[in-house]
C-alpha positions as CSV (number, residue, x, y, z in Angstrom):
1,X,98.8,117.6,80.9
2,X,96.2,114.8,81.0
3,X,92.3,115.9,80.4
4,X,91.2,112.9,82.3
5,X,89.1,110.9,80.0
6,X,86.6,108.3,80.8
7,X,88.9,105.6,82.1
8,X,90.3,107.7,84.6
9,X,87.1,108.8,85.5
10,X,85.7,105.4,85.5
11,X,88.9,104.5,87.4
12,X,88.2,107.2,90.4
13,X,84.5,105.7,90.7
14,X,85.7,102.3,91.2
15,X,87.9,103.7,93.7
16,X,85.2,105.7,95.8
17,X,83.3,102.2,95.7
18,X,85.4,100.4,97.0
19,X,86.6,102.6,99.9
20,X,83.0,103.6,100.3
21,X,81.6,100.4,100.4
22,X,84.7,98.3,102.3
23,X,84.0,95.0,103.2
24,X,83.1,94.0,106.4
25,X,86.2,92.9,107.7
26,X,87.8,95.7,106.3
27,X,85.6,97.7,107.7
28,X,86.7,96.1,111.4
29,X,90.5,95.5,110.9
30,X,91.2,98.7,108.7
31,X,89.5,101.2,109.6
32,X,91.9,103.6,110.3
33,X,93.3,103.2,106.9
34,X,90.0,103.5,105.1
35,X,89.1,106.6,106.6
36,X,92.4,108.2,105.7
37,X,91.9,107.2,102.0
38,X,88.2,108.5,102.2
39,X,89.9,111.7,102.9
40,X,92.5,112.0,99.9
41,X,89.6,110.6,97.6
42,X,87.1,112.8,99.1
43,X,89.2,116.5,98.7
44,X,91.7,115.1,95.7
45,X,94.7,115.6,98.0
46,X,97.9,115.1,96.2
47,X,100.8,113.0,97.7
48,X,104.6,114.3,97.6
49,X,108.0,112.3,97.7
50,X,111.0,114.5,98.9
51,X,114.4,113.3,97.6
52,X,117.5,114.2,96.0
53,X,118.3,115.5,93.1
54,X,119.8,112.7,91.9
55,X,117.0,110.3,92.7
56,X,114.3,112.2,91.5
57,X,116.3,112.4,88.2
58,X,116.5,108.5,88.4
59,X,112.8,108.5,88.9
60,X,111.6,110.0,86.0
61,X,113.8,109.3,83.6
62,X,114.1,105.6,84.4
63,X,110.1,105.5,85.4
64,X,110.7,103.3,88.7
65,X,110.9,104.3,91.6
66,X,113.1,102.3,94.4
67,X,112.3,100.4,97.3
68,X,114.7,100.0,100.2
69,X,115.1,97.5,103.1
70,X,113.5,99.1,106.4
71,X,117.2,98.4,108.0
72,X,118.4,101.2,105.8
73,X,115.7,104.0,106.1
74,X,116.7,106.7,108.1
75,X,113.4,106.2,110.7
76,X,114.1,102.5,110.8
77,X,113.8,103.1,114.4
78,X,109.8,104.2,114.0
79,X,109.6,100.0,112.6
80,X,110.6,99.3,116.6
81,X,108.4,101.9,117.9
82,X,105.2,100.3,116.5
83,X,106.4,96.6,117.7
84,X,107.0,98.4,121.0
85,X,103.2,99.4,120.6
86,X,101.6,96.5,119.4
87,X,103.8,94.2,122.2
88,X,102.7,96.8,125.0
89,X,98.7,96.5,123.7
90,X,98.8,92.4,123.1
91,X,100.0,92.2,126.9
92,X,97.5,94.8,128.2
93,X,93.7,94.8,128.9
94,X,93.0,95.3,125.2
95,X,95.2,92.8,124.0
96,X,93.6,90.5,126.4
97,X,89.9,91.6,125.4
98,X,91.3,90.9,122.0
99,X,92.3,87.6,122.3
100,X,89.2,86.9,124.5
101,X,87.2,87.5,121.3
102,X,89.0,86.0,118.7
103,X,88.5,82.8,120.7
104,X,85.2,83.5,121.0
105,X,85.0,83.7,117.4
106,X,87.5,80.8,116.2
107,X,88.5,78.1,119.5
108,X,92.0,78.1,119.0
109,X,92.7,80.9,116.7
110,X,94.8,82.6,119.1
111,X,97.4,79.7,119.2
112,X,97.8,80.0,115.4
113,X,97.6,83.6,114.9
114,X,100.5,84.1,117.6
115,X,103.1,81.2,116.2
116,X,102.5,82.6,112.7
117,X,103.5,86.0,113.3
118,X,106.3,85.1,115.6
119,X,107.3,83.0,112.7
120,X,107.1,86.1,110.3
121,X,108.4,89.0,112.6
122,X,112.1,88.4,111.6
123,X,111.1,89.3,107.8
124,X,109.2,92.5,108.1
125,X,111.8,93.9,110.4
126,X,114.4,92.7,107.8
127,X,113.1,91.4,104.7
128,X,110.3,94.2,104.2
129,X,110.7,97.2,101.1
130,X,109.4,101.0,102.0
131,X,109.4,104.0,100.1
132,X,108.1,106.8,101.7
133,X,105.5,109.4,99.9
134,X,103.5,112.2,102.7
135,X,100.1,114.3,102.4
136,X,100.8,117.4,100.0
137,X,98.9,120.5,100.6
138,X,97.8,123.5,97.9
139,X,99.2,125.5,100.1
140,X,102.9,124.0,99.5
141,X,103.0,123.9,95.8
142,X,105.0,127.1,95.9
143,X,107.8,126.4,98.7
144,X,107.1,122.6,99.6
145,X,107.3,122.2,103.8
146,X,110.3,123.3,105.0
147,X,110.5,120.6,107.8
148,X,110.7,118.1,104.4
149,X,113.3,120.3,103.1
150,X,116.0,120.0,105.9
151,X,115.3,116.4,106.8
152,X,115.0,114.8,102.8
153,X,116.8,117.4,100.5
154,X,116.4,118.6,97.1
155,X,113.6,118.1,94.8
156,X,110.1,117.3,96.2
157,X,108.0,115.4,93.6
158,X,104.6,116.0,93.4
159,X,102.1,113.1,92.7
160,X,98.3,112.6,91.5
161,X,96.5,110.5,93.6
162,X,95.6,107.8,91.2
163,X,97.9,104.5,91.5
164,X,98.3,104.9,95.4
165,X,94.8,104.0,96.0
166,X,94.1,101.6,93.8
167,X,92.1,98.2,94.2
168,X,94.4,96.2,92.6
169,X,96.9,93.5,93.3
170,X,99.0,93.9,90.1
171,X,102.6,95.2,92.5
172,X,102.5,93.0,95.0
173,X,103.0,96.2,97.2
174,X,100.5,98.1,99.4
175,X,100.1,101.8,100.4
176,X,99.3,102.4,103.7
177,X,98.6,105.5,105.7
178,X,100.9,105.8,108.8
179,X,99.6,106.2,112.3
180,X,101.2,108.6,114.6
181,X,100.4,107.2,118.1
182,X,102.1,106.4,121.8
183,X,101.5,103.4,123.1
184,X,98.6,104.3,125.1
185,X,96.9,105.8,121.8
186,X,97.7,102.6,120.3
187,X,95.7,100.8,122.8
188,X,93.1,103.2,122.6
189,X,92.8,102.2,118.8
190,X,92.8,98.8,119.3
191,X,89.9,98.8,121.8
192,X,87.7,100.5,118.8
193,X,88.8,97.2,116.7
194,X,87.6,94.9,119.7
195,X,84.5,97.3,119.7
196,X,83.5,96.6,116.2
197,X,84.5,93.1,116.4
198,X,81.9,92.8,119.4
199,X,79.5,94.5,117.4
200,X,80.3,92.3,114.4
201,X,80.5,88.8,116.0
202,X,77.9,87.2,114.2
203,X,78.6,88.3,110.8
204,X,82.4,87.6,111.5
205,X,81.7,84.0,112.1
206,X,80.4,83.7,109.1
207,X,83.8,84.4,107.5
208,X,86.0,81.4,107.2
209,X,88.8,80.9,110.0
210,X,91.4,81.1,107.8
211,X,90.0,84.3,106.2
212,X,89.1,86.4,109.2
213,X,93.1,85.4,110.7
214,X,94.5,86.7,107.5
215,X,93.0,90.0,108.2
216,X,94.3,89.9,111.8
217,X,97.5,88.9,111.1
218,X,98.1,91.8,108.2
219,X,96.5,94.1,110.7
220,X,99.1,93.6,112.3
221,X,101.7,93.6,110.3
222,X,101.1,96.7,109.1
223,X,100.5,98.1,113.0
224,X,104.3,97.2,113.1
225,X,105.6,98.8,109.8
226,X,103.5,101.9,109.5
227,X,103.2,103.3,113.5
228,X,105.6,106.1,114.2
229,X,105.9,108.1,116.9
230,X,103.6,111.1,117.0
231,X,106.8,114.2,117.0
232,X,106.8,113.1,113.5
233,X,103.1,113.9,112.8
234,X,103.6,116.9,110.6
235,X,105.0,114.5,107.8
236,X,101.8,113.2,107.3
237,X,103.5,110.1,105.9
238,X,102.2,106.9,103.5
239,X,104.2,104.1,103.1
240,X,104.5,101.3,100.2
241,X,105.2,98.2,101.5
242,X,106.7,95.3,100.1
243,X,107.5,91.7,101.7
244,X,108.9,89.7,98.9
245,X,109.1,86.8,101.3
246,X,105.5,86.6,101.9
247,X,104.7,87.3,98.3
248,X,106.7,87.4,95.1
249,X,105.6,89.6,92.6
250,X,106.9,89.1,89.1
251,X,106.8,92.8,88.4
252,X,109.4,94.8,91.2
253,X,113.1,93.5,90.1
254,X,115.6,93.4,92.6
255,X,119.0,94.5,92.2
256,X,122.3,95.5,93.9
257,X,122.4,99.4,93.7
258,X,125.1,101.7,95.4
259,X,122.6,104.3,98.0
260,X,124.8,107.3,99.2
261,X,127.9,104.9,98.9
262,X,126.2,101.8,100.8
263,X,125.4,98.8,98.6
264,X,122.7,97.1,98.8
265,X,119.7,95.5,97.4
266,X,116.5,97.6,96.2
267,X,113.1,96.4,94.8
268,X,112.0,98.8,91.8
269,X,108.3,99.5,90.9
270,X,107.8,100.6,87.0
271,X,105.4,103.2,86.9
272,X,104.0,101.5,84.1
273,X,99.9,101.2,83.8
274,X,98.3,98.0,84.0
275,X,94.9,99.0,83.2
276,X,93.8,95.6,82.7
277,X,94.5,94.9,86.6
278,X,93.2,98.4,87.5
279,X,96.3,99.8,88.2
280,X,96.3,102.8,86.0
281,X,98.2,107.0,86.5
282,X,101.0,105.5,87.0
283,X,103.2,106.8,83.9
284,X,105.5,109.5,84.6
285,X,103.1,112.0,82.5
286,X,100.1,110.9,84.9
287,X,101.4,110.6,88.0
288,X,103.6,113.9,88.2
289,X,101.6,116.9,89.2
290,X,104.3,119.3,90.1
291,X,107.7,119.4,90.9
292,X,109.4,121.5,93.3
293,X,113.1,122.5,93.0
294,X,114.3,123.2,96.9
295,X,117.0,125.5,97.9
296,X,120.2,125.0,96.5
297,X,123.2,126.7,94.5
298,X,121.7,125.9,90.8
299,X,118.3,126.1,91.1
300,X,118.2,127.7,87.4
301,X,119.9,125.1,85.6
302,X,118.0,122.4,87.6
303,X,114.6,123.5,86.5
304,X,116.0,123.4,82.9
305,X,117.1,119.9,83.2
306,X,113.7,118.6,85.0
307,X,111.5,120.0,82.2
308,X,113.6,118.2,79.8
309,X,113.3,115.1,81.4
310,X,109.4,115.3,81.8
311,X,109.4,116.4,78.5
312,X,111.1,113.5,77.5
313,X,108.9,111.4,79.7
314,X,105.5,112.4,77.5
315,X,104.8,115.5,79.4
316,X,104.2,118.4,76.8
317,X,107.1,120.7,77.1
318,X,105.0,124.2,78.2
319,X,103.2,122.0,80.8
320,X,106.4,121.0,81.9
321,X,107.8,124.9,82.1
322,X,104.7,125.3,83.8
323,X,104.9,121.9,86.8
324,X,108.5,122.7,87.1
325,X,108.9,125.5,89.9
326,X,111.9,127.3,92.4
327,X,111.0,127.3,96.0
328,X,112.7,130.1,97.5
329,X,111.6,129.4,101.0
330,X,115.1,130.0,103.6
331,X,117.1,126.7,104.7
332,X,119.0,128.3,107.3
């Protein structure tokens, strides 16, 4: 397994910076998301990826990992959800309160802000990429969460922190904690943005028009792709986020694959460092921590096979014997 040597260590300080230090109009528009990396940095929490067997083989012996269209994810319905809530806030008192100050700030901003991301809202409902990763706990490294187990199947991949958290723009693609909230907790949430942006006026005018509406608009954006509803708190969810019609980036490839007998396109991310863009614990030996074989027939001859492949992927092979395990938690 990997000691950590300086660059990873130099790598987490830069990271604790950054979310430490946020600036200011992160500080107002993501909040929410700073916090929650705060608390992964802050205790070392791992993240997991439940999947089948078959695409966690594809994971780690290829060393991408797949993006899908939001049409196609089994909770695409969660992607109407949080328009529900952010169309229910913009038409309410805090919407309004909103709006009041962003005029304040900028005369006319509201008229931009609102044709630009009618213009957009097609594309992240159609033309955005997610993969889904949640919160793992110590406690799970045994048996995983059975929830996980029934709803995502048969291998639950356990990942280092590192890459998700990253300053860096190398991908193109963003992790982002989801927020489980109704539409009055929306509202509620919102209010403590127009509460900071009050607070923050001056300073915020200081910011370029253009700038500070950027914010706002990917504040929003990413209200609409990562708010679920709260009966799926317990999955403690991330999502990375992709909208290759906003932004191209040269490293995901697209390509036609076949997804439980559906084709369609995917977006791949190589788990490949790029330490010169900050982007580093992203190879296959780095990034997995654990894996956890879930209940099945063969659970035997599966662990065999995923210790070869990490093995093959750089992992030495008794660390591999050792990251491989059997959960033998009941699926009823």
């Amino acid at each position: 397994m990997d000691s950590g040597g300086p660059n990873r260590q130099n790598f987490g300080q830069e990271r604790m910076d950054h979310i430490n230090n946020p600036s200011l109009l992160s500080q107002v528009f993501f909040s929410y998301a700073l916090q929650k990396q705060a608390a992964i940095l802050n205790e070392n929490r791992r993240f997991v990826h439940y999947t089948s067997a078959e695409a966690a083989v594809s994971i780690i012996k290829n060393a991408e990992v797949w993006m899908r269209k939001s049409t196609t994810m089994n909770d695409f319905s969660e992607t109407a959800h949080g328009l529900r809530c952010l169309q229910g806030m913009y038409t309410g008192p805090a919407g309004k309160r909103f709006k009041s100050l962003l005029e304040r700030l900028f005369s006319g901003s509201v008229e931009v802000l609102e044709k630009n991301f009618e213009a957009w809202l097609p594309h992240f409902r159609l033309n955005t990429y997610l993969t889904c990763i949640s919160e793992h706990e110590n406690e799970e490294d045994s048996y995983g969460r059975l929830s996980m187990w029934r709803a995502y199947g048969g291998v639950a991949i356990v990942l280092n922190n590192y890459p998700f958290l990253a300053e860096s723009h190398s991908l193109g693609a963003y992790t982002s904690p989801v927020a489980y909230l109704d539409p009055q907790r929306f509202a509620d949430k919102f209010e403590e943005i127009n509460d900071l942006l009050e607070q923050h006026e001056y300073d915020i005018q200081s910011q370029t028009k253009d700038v500070v509406l950027n914010n706002v608009f990917e504040m929003m954006r990413f209200a609409v792709l990562c708010t679920k509803h709260p009966g799926f708190q317990e999955e403690r969810e991330w999502r990375i986020v992709y909208s290759p019609v906003k932004s191209v980036a040269e490293r995901i490839t697209k390509s036609i694959e076949i997804v439980r007998g559906i084709p369609q396109p995917v977006c791949k991310i190589p788990l490949k460092n790029i330490p010169e863009e900050g982007f580093i614990g992203a190879e296959i030996s780095q990034l997995v921590n654990r894996l956890i074989i879930g209940p099945n027939q063969y659970p035997g001859v599966m662990q065999e096979a995923f210790v070869e492949l990490l093995t093959n992927a750089g992992v030495p092979h008794d660390d591999a014997w050792r990251m491989v395990c059997i959960s033998e938690i009941p699926l009823r």
